[in-house]
N, C-alpha and C positions, 0 to 999 in steps of 0.2 A: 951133611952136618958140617960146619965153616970150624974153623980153628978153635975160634973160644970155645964154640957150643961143645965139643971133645972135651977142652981142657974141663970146662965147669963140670961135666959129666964124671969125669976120670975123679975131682977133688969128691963130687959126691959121693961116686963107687966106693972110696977110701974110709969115708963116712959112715956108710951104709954097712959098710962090713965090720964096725966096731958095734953096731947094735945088736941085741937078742934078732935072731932068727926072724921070729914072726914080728917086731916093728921094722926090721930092717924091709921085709918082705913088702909089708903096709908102705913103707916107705917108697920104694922102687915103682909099686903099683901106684900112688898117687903120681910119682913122679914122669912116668910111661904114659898118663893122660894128659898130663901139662905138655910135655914133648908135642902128644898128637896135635895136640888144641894148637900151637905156634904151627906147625906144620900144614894145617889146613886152614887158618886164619894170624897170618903171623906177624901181624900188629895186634894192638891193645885194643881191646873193644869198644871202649872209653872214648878212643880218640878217633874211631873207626865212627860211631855214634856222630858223633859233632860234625865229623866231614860230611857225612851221607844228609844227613839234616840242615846245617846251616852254611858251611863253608861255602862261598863261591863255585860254581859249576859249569863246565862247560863241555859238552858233549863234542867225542871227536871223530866218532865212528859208531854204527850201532846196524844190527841184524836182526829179522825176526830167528827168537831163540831154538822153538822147533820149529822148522820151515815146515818138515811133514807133517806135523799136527796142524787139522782144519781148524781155523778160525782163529792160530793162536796170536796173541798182539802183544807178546811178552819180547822185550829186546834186550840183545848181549852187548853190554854197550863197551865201549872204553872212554871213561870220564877223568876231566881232568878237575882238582878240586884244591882252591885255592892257587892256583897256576902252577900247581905241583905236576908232574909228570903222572900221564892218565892212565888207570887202573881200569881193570874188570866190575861191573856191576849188573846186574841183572833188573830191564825198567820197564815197569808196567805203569802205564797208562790208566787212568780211570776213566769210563765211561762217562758222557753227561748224568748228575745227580748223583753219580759215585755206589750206587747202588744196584748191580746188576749182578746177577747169578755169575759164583768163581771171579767176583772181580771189586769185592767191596773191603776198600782199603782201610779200614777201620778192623775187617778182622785178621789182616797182616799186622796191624801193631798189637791190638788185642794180644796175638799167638803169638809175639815176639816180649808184651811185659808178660804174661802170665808165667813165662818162663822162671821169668827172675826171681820170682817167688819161692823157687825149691830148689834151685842151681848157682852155681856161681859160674862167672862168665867162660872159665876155662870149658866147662864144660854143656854150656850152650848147645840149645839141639837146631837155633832157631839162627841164621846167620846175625850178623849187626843189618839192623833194618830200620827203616825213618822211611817217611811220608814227607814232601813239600812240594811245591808249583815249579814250573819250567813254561815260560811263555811260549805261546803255540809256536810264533814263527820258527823258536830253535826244533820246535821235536818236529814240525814237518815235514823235513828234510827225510827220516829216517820214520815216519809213520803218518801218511797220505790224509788218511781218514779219521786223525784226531779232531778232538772238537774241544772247546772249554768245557769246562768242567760244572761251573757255575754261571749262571749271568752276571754280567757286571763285569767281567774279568775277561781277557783272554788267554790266561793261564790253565795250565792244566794239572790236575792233581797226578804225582807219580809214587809208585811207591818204590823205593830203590833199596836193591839187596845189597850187600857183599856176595861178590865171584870167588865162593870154595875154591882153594888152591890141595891138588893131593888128593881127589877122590875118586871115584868110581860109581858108576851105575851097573847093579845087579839086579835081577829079576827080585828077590827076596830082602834084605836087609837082616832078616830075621833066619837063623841057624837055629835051631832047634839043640842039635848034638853041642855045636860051639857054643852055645848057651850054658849046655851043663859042663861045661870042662873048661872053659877058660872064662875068669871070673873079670878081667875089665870090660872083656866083650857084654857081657850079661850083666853087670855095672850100667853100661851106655844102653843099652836096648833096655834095659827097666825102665831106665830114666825117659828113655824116647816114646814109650808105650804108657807111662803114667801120664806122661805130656798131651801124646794123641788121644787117651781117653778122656782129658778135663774139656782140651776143645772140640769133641765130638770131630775128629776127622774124617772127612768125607769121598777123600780124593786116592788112592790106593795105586795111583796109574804110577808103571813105571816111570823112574825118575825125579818122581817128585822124594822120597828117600834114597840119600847118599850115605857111600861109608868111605871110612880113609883107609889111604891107600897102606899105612903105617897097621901093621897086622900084630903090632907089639901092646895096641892098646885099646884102636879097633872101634874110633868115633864114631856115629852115625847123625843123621841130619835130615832135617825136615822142611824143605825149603818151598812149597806150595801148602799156604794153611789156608788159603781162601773159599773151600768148600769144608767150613765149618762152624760151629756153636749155632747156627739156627739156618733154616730155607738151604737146608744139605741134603734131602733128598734126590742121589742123581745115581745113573748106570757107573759112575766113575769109581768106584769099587771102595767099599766098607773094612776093609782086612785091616787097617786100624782104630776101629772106632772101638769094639769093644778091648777087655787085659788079654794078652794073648799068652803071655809069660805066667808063669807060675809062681814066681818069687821075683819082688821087688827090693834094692837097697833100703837098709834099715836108716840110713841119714836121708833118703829120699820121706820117707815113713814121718821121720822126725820131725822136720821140715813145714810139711802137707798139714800135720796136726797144730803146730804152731801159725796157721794160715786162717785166718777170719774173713769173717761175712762182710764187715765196713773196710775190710783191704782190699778186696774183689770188686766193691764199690768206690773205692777210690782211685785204684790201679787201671778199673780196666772200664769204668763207666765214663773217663774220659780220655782218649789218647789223643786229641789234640784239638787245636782251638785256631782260630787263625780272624782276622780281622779286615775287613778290604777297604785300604786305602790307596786314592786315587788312583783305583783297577786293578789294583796290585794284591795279593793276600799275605798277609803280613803274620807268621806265626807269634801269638800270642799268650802268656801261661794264664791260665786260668781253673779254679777248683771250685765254680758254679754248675753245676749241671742243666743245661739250656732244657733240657727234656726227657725225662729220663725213659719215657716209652718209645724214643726213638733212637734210631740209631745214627744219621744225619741229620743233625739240628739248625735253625736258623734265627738270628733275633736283630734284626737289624740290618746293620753291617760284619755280624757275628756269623761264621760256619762253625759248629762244630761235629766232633765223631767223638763214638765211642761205643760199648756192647749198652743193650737195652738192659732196664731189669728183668726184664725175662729172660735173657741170655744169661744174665752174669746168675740169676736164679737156677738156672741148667746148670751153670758150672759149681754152685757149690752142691748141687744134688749126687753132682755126680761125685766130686771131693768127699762127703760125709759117708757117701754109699762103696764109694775104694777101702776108707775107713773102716766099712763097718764088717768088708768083706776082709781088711787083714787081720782084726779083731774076731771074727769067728774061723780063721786059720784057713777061709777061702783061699786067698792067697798068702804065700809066705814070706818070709824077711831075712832076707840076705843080712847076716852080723858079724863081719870082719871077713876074713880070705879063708878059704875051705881049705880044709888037713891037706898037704901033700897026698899024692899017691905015692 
């Protein structure tokens, strides 16, 4: 922690101890996940957003991510963006027609808006994540076997993560005992588990969930959502598809209930649009739906993506049906911080 982050800390401390017990308490606990959240992504997500998405880009180094995993075409890159000094990102490649099993970049943005809908960015399970083209000639260099994406273009669709700083890879994510006795841990794992069960996650392999390294507040994270909301049937293990937790946060609860059928259709039936001009694809905003039975759509000189209605139909089945399992006391509802012992 650098000089100010102490000083701000210490004026809080002084704060916190002029309040009743349990808001001072509330307080500290809010303030113990904001900590993690800088620590393990310690820019603004906002502006993390715009860089990964539009900013200028130029790759200055990159590896395949697991080299021992067969087949995997996932790269740890170092990118520099806007001629700013190059960062860590994590960049997959899309296949031609962007549609292939564990690799259809529509449900990486899907699984990064659906997010937004019950959290606020501090406590993001899903890193800052954006979709856009990189012409073939630069990703060659660092992936042999790339191909365009579309015809017409020699660009290729990528989807580019944020590089978690401060975490860790565990067999588990998920504590059982640390679940019931330390309440931010069991905060972030509701939050992580209510998330995995809207997109039907698919993928359970280590790695793909991380937690931080900060054991004071004890983030967790979801950084592979591409084996899910539909054609997820795989050996890659199901350990979070179904609620695994017992009690979920009652502002999580809140949230979820205030969540409709035409925001699910607006959010997540299109996450991007893009336009090709002179071979180039040019991100474009648009709130036309080119198709809504499809999930890569085409009208022209138009690409776009997004979840089908039958997808985004899966997700709110499964929203009404969490719903209806906290309402008959299925599952239960974490409501402020638990009595001391």
């Amino acid at each position: 922690m650098n000089r100010i982050a102490r000083l701000c800390a210490s004026a809080v401390a002084v704060r916190v101890a002029r309040l009743t017990p349990a808001v001072g308490l509330g307080f500290l606990v809010t303030l113990a996940t904001a900590t993690a959240q800088d620590l393990n992504i310690p820019r603004p997500v906002d502006e993390l957003e715009r860089e990964l998405a539009t900013a200028p880009m130029k790759i200055a180094s990159a590896k395949i991510s697991r080299p021992n995993a067969k087949g995997d075409i996932t790269l740890k890159a170092e990118v520099s963006f806007g001629g700013q000094a190059p960062y860590r990102v994590k960049l997959r490649r899309a296949q031609p027609g962007a549609e292939e099993f564990n690799n259809r970049p529509r449900y990486d943005l899907a699984a990064y808006e659906l997010q937004k809908l019950f959290l606020d960015p501090a406590e993001y399970i899903v890193p800052p994540t954006a979709l856009r083209t990189v012409p073939l000639p630069e990703l060659l260099p660092y992936a042999p076997a790339a191909r365009p994406t579309f015809e017409g273009s020699d660009e290729v669709f990528v989807v580019l993560q944020y590089w978690l700083h401060e975490v860790k890879v565990i067999e588990d994510v998920y504590d059982a005992q640390r679940f019931d006795a330390d309440f931010p841990y069991a905060r972030n794992i509701g939050q992580l588990n209510v998330f995995t069960l809207l997109i039907a996650h698919g993928d359970s392999n280590v790695g793909n969930f991380l937690i931080s390294r900060a054991t004071s507040a004890a983030r967790v994270f979801s950084i592979d959502n591409g084996v899910a909301f539909a054609f997820n049937q795989s050996d890659r293990g199901e350990l979070w598809k179904p609620i695994r937790v017992n009690r979920i946060p009652s502002e999580t609860v809140k949230r979820l209930r205030g969540i409709t059928k035409d925001e699910l259709d607006r959010r997540l039936g299109i996450v991007g649009t893009w336009r090709r001009e002179n071979g180039h694809w040019v991100a474009v905003s648009s709130s036309v739906n080119l198709n809504a039975n499809r999930g890569v759509r085409f009208k022209g000189d138009l690409v776009q993506m997004g979840l089908t209605r039958s997808e985004i139909n899966d997700v709110w089945r499964r929203l009404k049906r969490l719903l209806d399992d906290v309402d008959a006391g299925e599952i239960g509802v974490t409501i402020g911080l638990p009595r001391p012992k």
